[in-house]
N, C-alpha and C positions, 0 to 999 in steps of 0.2 A: 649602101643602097642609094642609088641616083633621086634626087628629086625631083618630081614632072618637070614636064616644061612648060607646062600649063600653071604652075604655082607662082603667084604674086609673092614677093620677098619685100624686104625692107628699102631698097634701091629701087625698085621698080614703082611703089608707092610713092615715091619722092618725087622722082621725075614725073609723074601723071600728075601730082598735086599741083607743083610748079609749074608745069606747061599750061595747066588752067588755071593757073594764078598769072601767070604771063610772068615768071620768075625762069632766071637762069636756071637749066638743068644738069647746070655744075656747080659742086658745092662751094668751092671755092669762089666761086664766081656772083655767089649769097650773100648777103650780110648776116653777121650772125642772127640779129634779129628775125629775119627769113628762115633762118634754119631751126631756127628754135620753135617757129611758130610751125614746121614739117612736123616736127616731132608731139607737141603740140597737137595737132590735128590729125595725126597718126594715130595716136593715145585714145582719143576719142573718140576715130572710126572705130575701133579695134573692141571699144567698152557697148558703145551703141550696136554693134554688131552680133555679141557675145551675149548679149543680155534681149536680144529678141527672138529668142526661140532656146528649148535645153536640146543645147547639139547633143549628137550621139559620138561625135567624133571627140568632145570637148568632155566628155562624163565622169571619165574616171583616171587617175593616176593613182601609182605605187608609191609608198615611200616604205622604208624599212628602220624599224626602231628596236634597237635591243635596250631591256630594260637592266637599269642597276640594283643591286641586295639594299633594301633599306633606301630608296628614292623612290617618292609617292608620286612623281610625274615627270616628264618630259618633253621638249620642245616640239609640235605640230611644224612641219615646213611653213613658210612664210607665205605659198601659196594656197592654203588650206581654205576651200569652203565646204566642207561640213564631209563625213564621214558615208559610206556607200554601204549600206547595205545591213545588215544588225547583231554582224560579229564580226572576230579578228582573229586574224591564223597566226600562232603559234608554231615558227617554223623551226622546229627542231627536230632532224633527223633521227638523232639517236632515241626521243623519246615520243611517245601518240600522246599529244595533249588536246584536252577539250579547246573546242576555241572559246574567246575569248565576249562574251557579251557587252554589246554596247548599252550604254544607260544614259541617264539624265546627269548632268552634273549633280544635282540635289540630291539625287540618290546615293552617289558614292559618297557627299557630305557626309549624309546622315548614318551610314554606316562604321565612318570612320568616327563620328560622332559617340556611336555606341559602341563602339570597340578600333582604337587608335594603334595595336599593339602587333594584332595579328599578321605574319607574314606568310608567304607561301607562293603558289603558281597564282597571278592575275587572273579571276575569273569573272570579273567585271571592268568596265573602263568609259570613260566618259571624256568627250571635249569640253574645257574649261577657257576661259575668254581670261587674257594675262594682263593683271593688271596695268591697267590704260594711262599713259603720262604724257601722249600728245608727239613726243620724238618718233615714234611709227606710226602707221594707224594699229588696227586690232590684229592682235594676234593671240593661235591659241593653243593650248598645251594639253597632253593627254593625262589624265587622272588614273589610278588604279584601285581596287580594292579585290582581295587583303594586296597589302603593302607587298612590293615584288622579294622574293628571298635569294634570288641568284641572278642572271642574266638569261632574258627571255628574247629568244629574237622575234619582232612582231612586224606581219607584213599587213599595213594597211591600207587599203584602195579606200579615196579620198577626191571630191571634187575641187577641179586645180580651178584656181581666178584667174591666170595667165600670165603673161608678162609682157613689158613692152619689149616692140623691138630695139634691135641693134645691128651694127656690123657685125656681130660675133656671134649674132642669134639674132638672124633676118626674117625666117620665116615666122609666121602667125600657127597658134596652134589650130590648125584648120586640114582642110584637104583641098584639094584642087581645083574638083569641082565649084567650090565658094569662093573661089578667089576672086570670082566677077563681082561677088555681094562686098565684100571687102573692100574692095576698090572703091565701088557708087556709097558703102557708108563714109567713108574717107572724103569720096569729091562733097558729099553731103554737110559735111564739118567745116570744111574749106568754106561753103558757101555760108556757113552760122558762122563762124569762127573772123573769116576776114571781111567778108560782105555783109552780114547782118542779118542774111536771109535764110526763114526755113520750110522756104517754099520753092518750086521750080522746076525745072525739068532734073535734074540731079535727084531732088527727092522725089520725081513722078517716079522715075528711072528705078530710082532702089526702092521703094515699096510697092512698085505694079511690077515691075521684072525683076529684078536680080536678087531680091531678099529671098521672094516665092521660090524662085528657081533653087537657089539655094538651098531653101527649105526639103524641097521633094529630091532633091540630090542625097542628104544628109537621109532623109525617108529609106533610101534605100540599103542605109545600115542597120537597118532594124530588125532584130530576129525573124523569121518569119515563120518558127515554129519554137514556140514556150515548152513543149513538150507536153505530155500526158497530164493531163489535173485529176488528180482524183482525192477528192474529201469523201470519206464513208462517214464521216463524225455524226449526222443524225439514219444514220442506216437503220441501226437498232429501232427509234422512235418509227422511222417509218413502216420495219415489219412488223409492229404492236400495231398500228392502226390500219393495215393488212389484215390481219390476222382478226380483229375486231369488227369489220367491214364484214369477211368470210362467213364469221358465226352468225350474224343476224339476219332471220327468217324471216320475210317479208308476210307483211296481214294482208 
């Protein structure tokens, strides 16, 4: 599948940094210290961009995890921010398994707590934060309870942190229409970053135009029909107080 042409990539952010840094827009032509500080201030458009509104486009990733007989947990991808939704599919063809309930870390503790033993199909699971030694930042693992007894393959949709860019992975996890927001976050760091400033026409630019714009862009991935709601759960209560209403004969 072609990607727009309207899509800002990792190349094209460089040289728009550079040309308003009054930097050569060949790398070579850089000091590395130049190029460091691209990447640098790439990083930071990319975080300050990500982190001002919950994209729709950014919401949810798959990853796929089969579980081992007798291992109480497993590696979470390294882009893992937090779990979507309040179960996990059990995708095994040959067999219909319940899915899989999301819980508390605490919870699966304390179960394992009062029974350490039990194995069988995962009918609970919980994200647990891996212990912290400073060599990564946080990372986090999936927990199970009862303990897995065979190999479960488990598909779970998960919000991604993203990644920086590269030549091998240019593009931002975005769409095209935002790629104008992306850019003014970008020239925006440039001007914190090498200038000192975080004020100006760069940051009028990306908080009056190109973020909003962005924003109602993004708007228009939005379901526009949730489908039927129907809760009957106090139906009952309400044709008791019908019905109670009906019988009383006014004085």
């Amino acid at each position: 599948m072609a990607e727009s042409g309207l899509s800002l990539g990792y190349g094209d952010l460089k040289t728009d940094i550079a040309v308003l840094l009054g930097w050569s827009t060949t790398a070579g032509s850089r000091s590395t210290a130049q190029n460091a500080h691209l990447d640098r201030i790439i990083d930071a458009g990319l975080r300050m961009f990500y982190n001002a509104h919950r994209w729709h486009f950014k919401r949810v990733n798959y990853t796929t995890i089969t579980t081992t007989a007798d291992d109480n947990e497993d590696d979470l991808p390294d882009d893992f921010g937090g779990f979507i939704g309040d179960e996990i599919t059990i995708t095994d063809d040959a067999e219909n398994y319940h899915p899989v309930k999301i819980r508390t870390a605490e919870r699966i503790f304390m179960l394992r707590q009062r029974d350490d033993t039990t194995t069988g199909v995962p009918a609970e699971c919980a994200a647990s934060v891996k212990a912290f030694t400073g060599v990564t930042g946080v990372r986090h693992e999936i927990i199970y309870y009862p303990i897995p007894d065979g190999a479960y393959p488990l598909l779970i949709p998960y919000k991604p942190h993203g990644e920086a860019l590269s030549d091998s992975a240019p593009y931002p996890w975005s769409i095209a229409s935002v790629s104008e927001a992306i850019r003014a976050a970008c020239r925006c760091q440039a001007d914190l970053i090498i200038n000192d400033k975080s004020d100006g026409p760069n940051w009028q630019y990306y908080t009056g135009t190109a973020l909003p714009g962005a924003i109602e862009a993004d708007n228009d991935l939005t379901p526009r029909n949730l489908g039927q709601v129907r809760d009957n759960s106090d139906l009952r209560q309400v044709q008791k107080v019908s019905l109670v209403t009906s019988t009383v004969t006014p004085t």
